[in-house]
N, C-alpha and C positions, 0 to 999 in steps of 0.2 A: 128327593131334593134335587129341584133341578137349580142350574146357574148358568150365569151367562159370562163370558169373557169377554170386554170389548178390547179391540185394538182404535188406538185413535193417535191421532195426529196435533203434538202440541209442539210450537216453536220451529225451528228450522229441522225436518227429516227426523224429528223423535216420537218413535212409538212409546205410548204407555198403555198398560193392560192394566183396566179395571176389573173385579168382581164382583158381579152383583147376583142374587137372590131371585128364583122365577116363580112368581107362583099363579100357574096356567089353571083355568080348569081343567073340568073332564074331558072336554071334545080336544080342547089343546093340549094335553096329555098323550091321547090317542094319536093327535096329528103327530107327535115329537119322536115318540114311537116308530110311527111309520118311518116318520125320514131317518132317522136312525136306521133302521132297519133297511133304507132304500139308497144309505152311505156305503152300507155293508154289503150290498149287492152289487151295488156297481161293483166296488173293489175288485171282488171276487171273480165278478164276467170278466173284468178287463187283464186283471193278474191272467185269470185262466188261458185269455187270449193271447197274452203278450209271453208267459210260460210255456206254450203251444209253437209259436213261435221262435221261442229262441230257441227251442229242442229241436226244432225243423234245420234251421236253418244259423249257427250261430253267426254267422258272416252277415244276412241282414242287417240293414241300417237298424237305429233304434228308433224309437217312437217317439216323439215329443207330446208335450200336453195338448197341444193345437189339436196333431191328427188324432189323439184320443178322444177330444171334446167334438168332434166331426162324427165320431162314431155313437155320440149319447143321443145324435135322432133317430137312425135305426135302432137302438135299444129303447127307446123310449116307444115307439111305434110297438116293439114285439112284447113289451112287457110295459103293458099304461097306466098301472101302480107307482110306474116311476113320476109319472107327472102331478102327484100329488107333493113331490118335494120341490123346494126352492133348485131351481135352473142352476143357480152360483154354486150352492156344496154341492152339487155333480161333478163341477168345473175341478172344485178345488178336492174332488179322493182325487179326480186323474193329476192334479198336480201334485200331489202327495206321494202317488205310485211313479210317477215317471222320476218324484226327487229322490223316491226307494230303489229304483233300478239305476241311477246314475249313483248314487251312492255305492252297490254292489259294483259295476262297474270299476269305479276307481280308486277303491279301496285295493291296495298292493299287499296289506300284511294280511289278507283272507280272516279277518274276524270279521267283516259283516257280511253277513246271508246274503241270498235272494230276499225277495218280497213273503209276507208268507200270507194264508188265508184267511182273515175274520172270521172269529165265531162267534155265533150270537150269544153263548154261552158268558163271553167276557162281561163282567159286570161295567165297566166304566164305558158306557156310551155317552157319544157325542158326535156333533157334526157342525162343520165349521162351512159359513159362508162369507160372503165377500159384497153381499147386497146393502143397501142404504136403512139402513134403522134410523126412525125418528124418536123421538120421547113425545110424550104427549101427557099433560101436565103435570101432578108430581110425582104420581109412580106407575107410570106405564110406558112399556117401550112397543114400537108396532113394528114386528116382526115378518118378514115377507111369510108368506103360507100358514102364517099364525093369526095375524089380526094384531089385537092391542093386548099384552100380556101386562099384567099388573107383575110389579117389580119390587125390589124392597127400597132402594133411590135410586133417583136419578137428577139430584140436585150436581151432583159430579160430573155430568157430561153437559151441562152448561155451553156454549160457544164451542164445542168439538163436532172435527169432520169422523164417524166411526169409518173405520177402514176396512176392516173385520172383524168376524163376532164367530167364539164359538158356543154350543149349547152345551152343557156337561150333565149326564143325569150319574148322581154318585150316588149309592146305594149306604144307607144309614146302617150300620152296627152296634148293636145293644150285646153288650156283656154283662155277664153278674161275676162275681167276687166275691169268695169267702172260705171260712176255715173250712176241711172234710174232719 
């Protein structure tokens, strides 16, 4: 079950978050997969890197998202797997990770961690971008790297700018019930 979260822009600086319903084929399955899978890599090189780093040397400045995102053409060059995902949710793990090390940082009462490592093993994948989604007539949304995913509506996003979008694949649970 995949779904989609928009973020969008209504009235004066108001975000509202829609939910909608994805339903990709096969090849766009596959593709969603991949970037999922290519959110979680990144994470992990740049944690490793910036982990690495702060063991070296903790008096180093810290890293902002900028000089991270500076770093995803050499990564993207040494692993070309990466260039099958949308450019924007690269952008947005390293802004996620740099708001997780500024978080560690200025937390005083030490309940939050470091960052820690993504494992493919966690069931609720997703991967959020920041690119332009159109709707294209009643229920399809064209999605960068995806194409036109049929959707369950889109009568809702009428006259909205989307801001950002995340993709969520939630894994369905089937239980039984009954007397022993």
């Amino acid at each position: 079950m995949f779904d989609i979260i928009l973020k969008r822009k209504e009235g004066t600086n108001v975000l509202k978050g829609i939910k909608l319903r994805l339903y990709p084929n096969r090849t766009q399955q596959n593709q969603l997969e991949q970037m999922f899978g290519n959110d979680r890599f990144v994470w992990n090189q740049m944690l490793a890197m910036m982990n690495e780093r702060y063991q070296n040397n903790k008096a180093l400045p810290f890293l902002g998202k900028l000089k991270l995102n500076y770093l995803l053409k050499p990564l993207k060059k040494e692993y070309p797997f990466l260039k099958n995902s949308d450019s924007s949710s690269l952008q947005v793990v390293n802004e996620f990770l740099t708001q997780s090390w500024k978080n560690f940082f200025q937390d005083k009462t030490g309940q939050i961690g470091k960052p820690r490592f993504h494992s493919r093993k966690y069931l609720k994948k997703s991967y959020t971008g920041k690119s332009i989604i159109k709707t294209a007539g009643k229920r399809y949304l064209k999605i960068p790297k995806l194409g036109y995913v049929k959707t369950s509506k889109t009568g809702v996003l009428q006259n909205t700018k989307i801001k950002r979008y995340t993709v969520l694949l939630e894994p369905l649970f089937a239980s039984t019930g009954g007397n022993i």
